[in-house]
C-alpha positions in Angstrom: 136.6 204.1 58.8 137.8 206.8 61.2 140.7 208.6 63.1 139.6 210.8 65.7 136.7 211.7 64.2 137.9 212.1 60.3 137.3 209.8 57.3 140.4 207.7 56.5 140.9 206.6 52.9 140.7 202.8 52.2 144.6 203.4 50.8 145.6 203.9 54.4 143.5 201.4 55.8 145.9 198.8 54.1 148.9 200.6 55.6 147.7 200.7 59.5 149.5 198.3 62.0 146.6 196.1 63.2 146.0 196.1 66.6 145.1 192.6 68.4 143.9 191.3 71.6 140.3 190.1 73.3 137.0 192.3 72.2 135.0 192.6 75.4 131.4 194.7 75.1 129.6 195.6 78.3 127.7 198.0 79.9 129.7 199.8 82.7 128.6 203.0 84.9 129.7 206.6 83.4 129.5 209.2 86.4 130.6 211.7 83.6 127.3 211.4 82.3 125.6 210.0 85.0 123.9 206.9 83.2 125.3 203.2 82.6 126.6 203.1 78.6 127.6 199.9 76.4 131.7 200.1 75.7 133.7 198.1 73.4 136.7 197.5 74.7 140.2 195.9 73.2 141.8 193.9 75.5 145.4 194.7 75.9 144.5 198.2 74.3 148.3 199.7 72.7 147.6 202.3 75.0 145.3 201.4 77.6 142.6 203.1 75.9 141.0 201.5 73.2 137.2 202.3 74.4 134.2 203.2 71.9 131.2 204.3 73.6 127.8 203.7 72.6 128.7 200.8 70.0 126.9 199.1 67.5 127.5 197.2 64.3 127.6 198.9 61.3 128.0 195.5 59.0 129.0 191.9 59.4 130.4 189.6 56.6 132.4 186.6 57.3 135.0 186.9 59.4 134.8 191.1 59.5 132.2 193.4 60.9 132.6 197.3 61.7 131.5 199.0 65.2 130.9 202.2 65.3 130.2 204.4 68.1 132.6 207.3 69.9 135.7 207.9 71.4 136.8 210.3 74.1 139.7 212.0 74.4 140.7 214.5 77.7 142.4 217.8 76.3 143.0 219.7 79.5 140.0 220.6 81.1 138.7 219.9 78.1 137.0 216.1 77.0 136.4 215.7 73.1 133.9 213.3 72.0 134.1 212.1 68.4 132.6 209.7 66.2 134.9 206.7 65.7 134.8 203.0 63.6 136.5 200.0 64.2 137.4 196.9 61.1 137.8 193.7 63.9 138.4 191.0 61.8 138.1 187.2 64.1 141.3 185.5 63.9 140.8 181.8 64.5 144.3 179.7 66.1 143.6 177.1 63.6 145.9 174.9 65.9 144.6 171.3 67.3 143.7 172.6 70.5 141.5 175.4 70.1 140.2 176.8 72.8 136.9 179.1 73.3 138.9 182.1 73.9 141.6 182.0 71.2 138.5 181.1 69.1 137.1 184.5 69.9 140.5 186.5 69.7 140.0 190.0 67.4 142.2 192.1 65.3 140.9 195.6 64.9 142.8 196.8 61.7 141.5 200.5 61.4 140.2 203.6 64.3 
């Protein structure tokens, strides 16, 4: 796993607040670099932007897979691209009712 960019030991993996909310992946216009890119997307993001660029999957096994793919980040003038790796992990609402979209519902644990 990474955080903007850099290798994060499995100890702090553990440690990181997950964040949760819908997964969406589609392919969406960039005029930046003026060609239509796949995005992952978590849905409420903690702050608005929880984008990877370009993603793919790394591994899947049971209820867990990594993406991995980029991130942006705008530093002044400047835009910082860096590799990045999600952990989503599919929480199911064992409840009664289950519906398709609670069904679906993701936790990525780790940037």
């Amino acid at each position: 796993m990474r955080k903007e960019g850099a290798d994060v030991p499995r100890q702090r993996l553990a440690a990181q607040t997950p964040l949760c909310g819908d997964l969406e992946l589609l392919d969406v216009r960039d005029d930046g670099i003026g060609r239509v890119v796949r995005v992952a997307r978590l849905l409420p993001g903690a702050d608005g932007k929880e984008t990877l660029f370009e993603p793919h999957i790394v591994w899947m096994n049971g209820d867990r897979f990594v993406l991995a793919g980029f991130e942006r980040v705008e530093m002044g003038s400047i835009t910082v691209h860096y590799a990045q790796s999600w952990l989503c992990v599919l929480a199911l609402d064992v409840s009664a009712d289950v519906s398709m979209r609670n069904a679906g519902r993701l936790s990525r644990e780790a940037r």
